[in-house]
Each structure stands twice: as C-alpha cells, then as structure tokens.
C-alpha positions in Angstrom: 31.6 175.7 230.2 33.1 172.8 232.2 36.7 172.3 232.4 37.6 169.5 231.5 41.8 168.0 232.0 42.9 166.1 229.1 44.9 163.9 231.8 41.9 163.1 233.6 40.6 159.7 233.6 38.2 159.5 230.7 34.4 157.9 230.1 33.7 157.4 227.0 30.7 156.2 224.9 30.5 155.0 221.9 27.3 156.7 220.4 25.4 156.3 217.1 24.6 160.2 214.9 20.5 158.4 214.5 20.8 158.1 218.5 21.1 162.2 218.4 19.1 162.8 215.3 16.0 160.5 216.5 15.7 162.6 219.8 14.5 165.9 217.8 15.5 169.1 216.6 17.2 169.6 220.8 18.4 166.1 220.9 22.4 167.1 221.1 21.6 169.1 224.3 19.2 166.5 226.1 21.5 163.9 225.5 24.7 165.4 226.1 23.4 167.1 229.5 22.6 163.6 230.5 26.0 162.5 229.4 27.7 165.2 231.1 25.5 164.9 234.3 26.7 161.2 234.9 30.3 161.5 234.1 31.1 161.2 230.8 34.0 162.8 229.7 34.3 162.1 225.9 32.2 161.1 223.0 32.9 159.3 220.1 30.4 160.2 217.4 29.2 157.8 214.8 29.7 159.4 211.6 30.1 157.3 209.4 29.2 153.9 209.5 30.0 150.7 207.6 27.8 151.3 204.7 29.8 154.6 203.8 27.2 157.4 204.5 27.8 160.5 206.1 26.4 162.2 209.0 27.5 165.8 208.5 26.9 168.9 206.0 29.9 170.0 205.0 31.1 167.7 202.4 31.3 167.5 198.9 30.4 163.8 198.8 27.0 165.2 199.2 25.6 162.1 197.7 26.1 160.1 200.8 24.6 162.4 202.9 22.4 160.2 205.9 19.8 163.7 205.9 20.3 166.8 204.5 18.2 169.0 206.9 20.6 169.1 209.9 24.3 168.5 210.8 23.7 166.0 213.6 27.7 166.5 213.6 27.6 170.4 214.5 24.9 170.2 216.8 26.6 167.5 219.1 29.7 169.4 219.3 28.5 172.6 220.1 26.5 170.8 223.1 29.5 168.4 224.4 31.6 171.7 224.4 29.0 173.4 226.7 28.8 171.0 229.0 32.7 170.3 229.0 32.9 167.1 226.7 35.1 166.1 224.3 33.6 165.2 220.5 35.3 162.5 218.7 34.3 161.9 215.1 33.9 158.0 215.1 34.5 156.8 211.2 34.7 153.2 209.8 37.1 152.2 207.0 37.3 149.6 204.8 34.0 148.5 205.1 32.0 150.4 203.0 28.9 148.9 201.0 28.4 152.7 199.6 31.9 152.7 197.8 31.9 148.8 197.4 29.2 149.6 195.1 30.4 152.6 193.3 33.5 151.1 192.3 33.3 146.9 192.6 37.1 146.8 191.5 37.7 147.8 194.9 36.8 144.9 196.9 38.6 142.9 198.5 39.3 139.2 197.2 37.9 136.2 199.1 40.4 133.1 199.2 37.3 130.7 197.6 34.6 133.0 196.9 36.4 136.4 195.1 34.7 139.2 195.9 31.8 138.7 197.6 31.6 141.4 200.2 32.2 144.8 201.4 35.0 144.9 202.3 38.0 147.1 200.9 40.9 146.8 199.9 43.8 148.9 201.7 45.9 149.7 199.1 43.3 150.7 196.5 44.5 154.7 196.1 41.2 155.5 194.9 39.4 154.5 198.5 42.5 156.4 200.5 42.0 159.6 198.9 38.3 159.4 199.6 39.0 158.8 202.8 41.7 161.4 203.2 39.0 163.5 202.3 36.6 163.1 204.9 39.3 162.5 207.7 40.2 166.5 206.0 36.6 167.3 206.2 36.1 166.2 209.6 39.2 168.0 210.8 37.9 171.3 209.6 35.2 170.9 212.6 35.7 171.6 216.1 36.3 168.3 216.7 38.3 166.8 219.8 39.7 164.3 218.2 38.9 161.6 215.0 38.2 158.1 216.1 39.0 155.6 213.2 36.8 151.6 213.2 37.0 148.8 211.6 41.1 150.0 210.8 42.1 146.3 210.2 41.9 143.6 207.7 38.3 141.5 208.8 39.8 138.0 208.3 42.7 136.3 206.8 40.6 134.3 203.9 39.4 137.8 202.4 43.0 140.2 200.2 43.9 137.3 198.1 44.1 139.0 194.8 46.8 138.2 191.8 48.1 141.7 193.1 48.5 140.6 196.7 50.1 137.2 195.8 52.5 139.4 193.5 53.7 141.7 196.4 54.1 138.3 198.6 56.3 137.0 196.2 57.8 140.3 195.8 58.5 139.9 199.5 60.5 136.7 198.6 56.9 134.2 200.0 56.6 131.3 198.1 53.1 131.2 196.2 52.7 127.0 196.8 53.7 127.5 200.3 51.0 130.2 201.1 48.5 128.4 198.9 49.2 125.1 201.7 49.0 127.2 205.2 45.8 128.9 204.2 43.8 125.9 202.6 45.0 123.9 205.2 43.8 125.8 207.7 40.7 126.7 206.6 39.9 123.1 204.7 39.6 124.3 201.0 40.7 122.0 197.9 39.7 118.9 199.8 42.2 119.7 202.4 41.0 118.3 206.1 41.0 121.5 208.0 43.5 122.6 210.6 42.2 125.9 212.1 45.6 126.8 214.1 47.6 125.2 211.0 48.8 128.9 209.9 48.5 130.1 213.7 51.3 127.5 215.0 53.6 127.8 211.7 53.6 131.6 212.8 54.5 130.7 216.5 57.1 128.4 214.9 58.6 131.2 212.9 57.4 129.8 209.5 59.1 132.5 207.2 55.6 132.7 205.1 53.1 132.5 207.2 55.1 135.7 208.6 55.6 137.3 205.5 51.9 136.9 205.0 51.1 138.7 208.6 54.1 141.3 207.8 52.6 142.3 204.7 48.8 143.0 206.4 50.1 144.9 209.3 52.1 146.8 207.1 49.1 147.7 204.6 46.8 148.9 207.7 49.8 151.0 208.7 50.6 152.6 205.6 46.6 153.1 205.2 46.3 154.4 208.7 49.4 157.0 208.2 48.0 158.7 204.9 44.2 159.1 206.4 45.7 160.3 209.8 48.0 162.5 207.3 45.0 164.2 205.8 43.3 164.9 209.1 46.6 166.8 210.4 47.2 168.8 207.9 44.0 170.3 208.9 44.6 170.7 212.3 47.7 169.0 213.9 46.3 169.0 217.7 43.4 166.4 216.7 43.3 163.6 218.9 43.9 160.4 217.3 42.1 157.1 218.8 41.3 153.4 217.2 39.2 151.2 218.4 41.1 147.7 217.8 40.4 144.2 218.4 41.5 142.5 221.6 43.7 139.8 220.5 46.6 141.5 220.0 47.0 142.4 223.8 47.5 138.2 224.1 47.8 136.6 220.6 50.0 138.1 218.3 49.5 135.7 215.8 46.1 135.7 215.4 45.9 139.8 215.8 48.7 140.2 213.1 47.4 137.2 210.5 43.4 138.0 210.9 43.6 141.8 210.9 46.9 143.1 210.2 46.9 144.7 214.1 50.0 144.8 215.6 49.9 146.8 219.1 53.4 147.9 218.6 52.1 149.7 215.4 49.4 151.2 217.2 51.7 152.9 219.7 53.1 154.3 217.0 50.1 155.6 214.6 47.8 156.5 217.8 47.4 159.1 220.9 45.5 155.6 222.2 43.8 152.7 221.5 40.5 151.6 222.5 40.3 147.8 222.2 37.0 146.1 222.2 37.6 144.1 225.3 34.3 142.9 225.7 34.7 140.3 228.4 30.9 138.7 227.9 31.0 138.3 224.3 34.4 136.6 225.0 33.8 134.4 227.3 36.1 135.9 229.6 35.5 136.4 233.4 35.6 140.3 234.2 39.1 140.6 235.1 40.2 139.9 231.8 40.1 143.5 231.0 42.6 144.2 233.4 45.3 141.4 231.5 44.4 143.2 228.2 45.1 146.7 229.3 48.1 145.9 230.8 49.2 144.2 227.8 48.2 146.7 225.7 50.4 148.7 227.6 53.5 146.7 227.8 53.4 147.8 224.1 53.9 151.5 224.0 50.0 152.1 224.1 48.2 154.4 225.9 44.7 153.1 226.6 41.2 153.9 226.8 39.6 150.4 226.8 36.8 149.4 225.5 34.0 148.1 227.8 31.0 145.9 227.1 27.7 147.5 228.5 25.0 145.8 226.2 23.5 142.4 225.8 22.6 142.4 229.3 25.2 142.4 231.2 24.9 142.6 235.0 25.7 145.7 236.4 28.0 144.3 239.0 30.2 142.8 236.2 30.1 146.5 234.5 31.3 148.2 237.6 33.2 145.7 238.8 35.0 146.0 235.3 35.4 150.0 235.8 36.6 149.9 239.0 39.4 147.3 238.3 40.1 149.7 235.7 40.2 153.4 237.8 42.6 151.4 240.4 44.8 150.2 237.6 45.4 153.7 236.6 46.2 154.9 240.1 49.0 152.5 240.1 52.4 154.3 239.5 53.3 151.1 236.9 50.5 151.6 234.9 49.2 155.7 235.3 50.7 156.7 232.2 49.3 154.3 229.8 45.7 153.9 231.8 43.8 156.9 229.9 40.2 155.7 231.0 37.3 153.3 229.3 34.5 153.5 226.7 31.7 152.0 227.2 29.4 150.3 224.0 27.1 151.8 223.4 25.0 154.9 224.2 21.5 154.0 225.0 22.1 150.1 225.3 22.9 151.1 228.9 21.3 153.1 231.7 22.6 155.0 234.5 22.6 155.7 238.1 23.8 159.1 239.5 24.0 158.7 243.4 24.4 161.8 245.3 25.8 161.4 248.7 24.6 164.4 251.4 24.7 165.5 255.0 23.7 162.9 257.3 23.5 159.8 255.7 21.1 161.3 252.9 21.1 159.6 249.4 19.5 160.9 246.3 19.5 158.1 243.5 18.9 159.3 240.1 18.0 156.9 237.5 18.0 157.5 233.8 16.9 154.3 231.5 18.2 154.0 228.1 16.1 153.7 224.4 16.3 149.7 224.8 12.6 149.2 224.7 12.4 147.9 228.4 10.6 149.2 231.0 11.7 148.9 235.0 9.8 146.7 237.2 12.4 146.7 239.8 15.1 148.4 241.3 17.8 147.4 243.3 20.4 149.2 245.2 23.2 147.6 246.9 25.4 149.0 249.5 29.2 148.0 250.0 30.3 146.8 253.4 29.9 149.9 256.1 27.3 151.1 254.4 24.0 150.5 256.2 20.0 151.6 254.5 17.5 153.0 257.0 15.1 154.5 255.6 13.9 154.6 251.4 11.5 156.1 249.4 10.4 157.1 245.9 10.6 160.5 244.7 9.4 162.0 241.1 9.3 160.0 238.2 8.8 157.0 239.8 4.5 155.4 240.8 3.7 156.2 244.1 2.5 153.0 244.6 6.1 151.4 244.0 6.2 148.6 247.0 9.9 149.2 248.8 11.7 146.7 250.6 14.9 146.9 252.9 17.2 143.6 253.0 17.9 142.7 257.1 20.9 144.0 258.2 19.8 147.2 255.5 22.2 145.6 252.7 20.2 146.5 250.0 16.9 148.6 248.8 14.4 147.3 246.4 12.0 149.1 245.0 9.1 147.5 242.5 6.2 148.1 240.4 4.7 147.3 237.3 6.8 149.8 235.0 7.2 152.0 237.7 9.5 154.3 235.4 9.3 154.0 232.0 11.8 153.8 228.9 14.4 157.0 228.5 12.6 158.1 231.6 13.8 160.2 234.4 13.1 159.0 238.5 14.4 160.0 241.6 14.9 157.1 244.5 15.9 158.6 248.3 17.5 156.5 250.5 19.1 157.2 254.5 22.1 155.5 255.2 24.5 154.7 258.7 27.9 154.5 257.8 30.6 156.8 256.5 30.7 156.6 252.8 33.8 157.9 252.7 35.4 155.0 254.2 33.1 152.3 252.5 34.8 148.9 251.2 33.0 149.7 247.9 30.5 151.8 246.0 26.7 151.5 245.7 25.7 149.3 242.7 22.4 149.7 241.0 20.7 147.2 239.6 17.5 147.4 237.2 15.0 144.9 235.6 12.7 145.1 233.1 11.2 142.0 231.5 15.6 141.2 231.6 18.1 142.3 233.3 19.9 146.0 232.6 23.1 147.2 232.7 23.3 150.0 234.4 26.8 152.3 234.8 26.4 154.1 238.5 28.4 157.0 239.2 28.8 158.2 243.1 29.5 161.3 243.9 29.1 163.7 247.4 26.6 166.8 247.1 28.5 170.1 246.0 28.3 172.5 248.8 
C-alpha cells in the first residue's frame, strides 16, 4: 500500500458511484489505479445524489437502493486503500426528490409558488434523522472521510413557510418589512423589481434583511452539527469536508441571504471546505481562484478548492489554475489553510502523466476520459529552457499519426484521425535539451477531439 501524508497537498476528484459501477465487475481497481497513477490523492465518492438514492448495501433504507447486486461503495474503498487513496463518501442534502416524495410536508415553501420543488426543508426533524442515519451508516465503512453537497439553502425565494415567518418574528423581524425587501427584490405583487434591493439593505445593516440571513445560516449550522453528530459517534477520526458555494469567499451578503453559508461557520463545522470556484462558469479570469482561497482562508478555513475541469476548458487555464494554487500553499502566509484542489469531475477530464528520464528522454502517457470524444490531435508544450528534438508515437496511438516539431522545438504535435480513442490508453516519446529541473514551467498537454479537452498533466522524474 502507498503511504499517503494527510498534510500533503491533496488532488481530489469529484467522482460519480455509476462512473465505477458502469466500468464492470473490476471497475474500482481500473479506475482507481489510474487515479492513483496520475496523482490523485483523495476521492470523493458520489453516494448519494440529489434524488435521494443510495449507492451502498448496508443500509436499512433498502428501498432507495441505486442496485442491489454490488456495493459500488465497498469496492472503491478497498481499491483507493491499495493504491494509497483516501475515500470520501460524497452525499447531498436537502435536495432529495426521493424523500420530497415520500413525505410532501417536507418541502420547502416557495415565496410565490409554495412548494413546488425538491428541496427540503432544514429544520424538518423527520429529514435530519434520516440523514443522521446514513451519515451513521456511512461512518460504519472504512471511509476516509464524509463529504456533505448541496449543505445550504438553494435561493432566498424558496423557506417561506407560516413557520419560518413565525421564528422571524420570534427573532423580533417585522413580517411587512420582510414581505417589502423580498418582493421588491424579486418584483412579486406588482412590485418593479430591484435585484440587489435586499443585497444593499444588508450591506446597510438593515436589521431584517439580517435577521433574515441570521436565521438561514443558523438553520444550515444547526442541520450541519446533528448529521456531522451522527457520523462521529461512529467513528470520531472521520474527515469532515463541504463543498460550498464561492460567494462567500467575496460577498457575504449574497452567501449568507441565498444559501445560509457563512465561511466563519464553516471554519467551525468543517476539517475544510471545498468551494466550487469554478472560474469559467463565472466568468472569472483564472486567477480568481487564488482571491477565493485566500479569502476563504482569512476566515478560519482550511481549503481544498474546488476546480473546474469540464465544459471544455483549456488545459492551460486548468494548470495554470493548479499551479497558482501549489505555490500559494508553499507560501508561509497561507501553508496552513492551503490543503490542495478537487477537480469536477472524474471522466469529464483526461490526463497526461509525463515521465522525465536520463538524457533528455520523455515518456508522455495519455489517458482520455468517458466524454464521448475521440483525439485527433495532440499537443505538447514545453516551458522556457525546455527544447523538443526528437518525438514519436509509441502503443496505443496509429502508427500512421503525422508528428510535427514547432521551430525553435517549442512544442510537439502529434495528429491523426482518432489516433487514440475514448477511455483509451497511448504512449507519446519525446527528447528534450534543457534541464527540466530548472525549467520556467511544466509541460502542458493539450488534446482535441471534434473540441477542445481538458486535460490535468502531472510531471514527474523516472524512479530509479
């Protein structure tokens, strides 16, 4: 087994139970020898998901079971533990179409619409103890740790019931007061709508518009503490982790009103946090992730952040992203509360293992994910000091591949019509002039399909 320290920096995934279950009776060992081959450190296990089934045996909600054949959840950690991985149990709360259905009372009231959704509500005691009993379930594994979603309220039109206006009054809110800041900011009752009305009266330190927030944050708290309760009571050494939206690293207001996440109260209820920093999907140019860890930070946390690596985002931004990251935690400021980054999600993403050996020798090994794509071309880019020679293909990839050196031996393309094919295995071998070890950066692989891939490269020199 491979020792693994819990101090080291970490790489996640975030990785769905059908992604293990769909690749056959030996899919936890294939796919956690890969995982373990490039890097990754941890794994956070989708177990269950938002419509409230489970992904694992023993349990005596056996009506929710996903399959009853296998326990996807025992296979994968017996095979992360051989190869020296951490196993997080990844669960979703508060969305649950399952127990939504089971017991309607449940739901969560929209502001306009009642309820009209899945979502739950936090203080109904019925949904805590049924998720104090999985989190106890779950614990009773040989689990790493138990990795809790969706741990927020969704949105601040939805927990609007006559027994959440109640406890704001009981509070000391006042109910016309409320009623103004939320149809005036989202234009119901033939209000004209102000969409930072409730936002800015926060700011301003409107006394209801923080009552309101107070009383969300302090229902995901009080929800988080008895499920995180149950789990270590089991087993008190379980690692606990959240994944949690961005905004509250820079917007307290709209963190605390929309989803009741305050980081302060994260620092509190979690080993770390994992926000969803995912700079594409924002709009955000890739050193963003950097402002929301330290941020994060600043508040107590320790941090594993959360890293965008589907939709197609360019490798370069991906590794760009992780190394900004890796240097952060190397600085003495910022070590402590810099735990490492998780990437979303396991096979949306492909990877790159490049061995460095005597003599300028490179061995490439690329591994394509299940996104349905297959390479045409390959790309490898070298960092100032780094100079290509010499490439070629090795196995996996058509012999007939055409390969191109850039002048000046920048870069190394190699193409084909689907010269390796999806959740394939190839093999590219590159000479280089330089001294890698001194290199301004690190190799960046870049693939193409009929679009662009993301592609995580990890660099390492050959064992002797």
């Amino acid at each position: 087994m491979i020792e693994k320290s819990a101090s080291a920096f970490i790489v996640g995934e975030w990785m769905w139970g059908s992604t293990i279950a769909d690749a056959g009776s030996d899919g936890a060992e294939k796919i956690l020898f890969r995982c373990a081959e490039m890097g990754i450190t941890d794994v956070y296990l989708l177990i269950k998901g938002t419509g409230g089934k489970l992904g694992y045996l023993r349990t005596k909600h056996t009506d929710l079971l996903i399959r009853t054949e296998r326990d996807v959840l025992a296979e994968a950690i017996r095979a992360a533990h051989t190869f020296g991985i951490r196993l997080h149990a990844w669960i979703c709360n508060l969305e649950d179409t399952a127990y939504r259905n089971a017991h309607p009372e449940a739901g969560m009231r929209h502001y306009v619409r009642g309820q009209d959704n899945d979502r739950i509500h936090l203080y109904d005691p019925g949904y805590r103890a049924h998720m104090a009993d999985i989190a106890a379930e779950l614990a009773a594994y040989d689990i790493d740790g138990l990795h809790f979603d969706y741990i927020r309220c969704n949105h601040l039109t939805n927990g609007w019931s006559e027994r959440d206006f109640a406890a704001l009054r009981d509070m000391g809110a006042d109910p016309g007061r409320m009623r103004e800041l939320i149809e005036t900011t989202f234009g119901y009752n033939g209000r004209t709508a102000d969409e930072q009305y409730i936002f800015d009266a926060y700011r301003n330190g409107d006394r209801d518009a923080r009552l309101i927030a107070e009383y969300r944050r302090k229902m995901v708290r009080e929800y988080a503490a008895s499920v995180i309760a149950a789990a270590r009571t089991v087993r008190p050494e379980l690692i606990i982790s959240a994944a949690v939206m961005p905004e509250g690293a820079y917007d307290e207001a709209f963190a605390a009103l929309h989803y009741g996440q305050d980081y302060r109260d994260a620092a509190a209820l979690y080993d770390y946090i994992c926000p969803m920093a995912y700079s594409t999907g924002y709009g955000k140019d890739e050193n963003w992730v950097r402002t929301v860890a330290e941020n994060a930070i600043r508040m107590g946390n320790r941090v594993v952040l959360g890293l965008q690596a589907f939709g197609g985002v360019p490798a370069a931004r991906l590794m760009h992203e992780t190394e900004t990251l890796r240097s952060l935690a190397q600085e003495k400021q910022w070590s402590y509360g810099m735990r490492g980054i998780v990437f979303f999600r396991s096979s949306q993403f492909d990877y790159a293992g490049i061995t460095c050996g005597e003599s300028g020798e490179m061995t490439v090994k690329t591994v394509s994910g299940e996104n349905g794509l297959n390479y045409r071309r390959v790309r490898i880019d070298m960092p100032a000091g780094l100079r290509i020679t010499d490439a070629r293909v090795g196995e996996g990839y058509r012999p007939d591949t055409a390969v191109h050196i850039a002048p000046g031996g920048t870069s190394a393309e190699f193409s084909a019509e689907e010269i390796i094919t999806t959740a394939a295995e190839g093999y590219l071998h590159l000479r280089c002039e330089g001294d890698a070890g001194s290199a301004t950066g690190l190799p960046t692989v870049h693939a193409a399909g009929t679009k662009e891939m993301t592609v995580y490269t990890v660099f390492r020199h050959a064992v002797e």
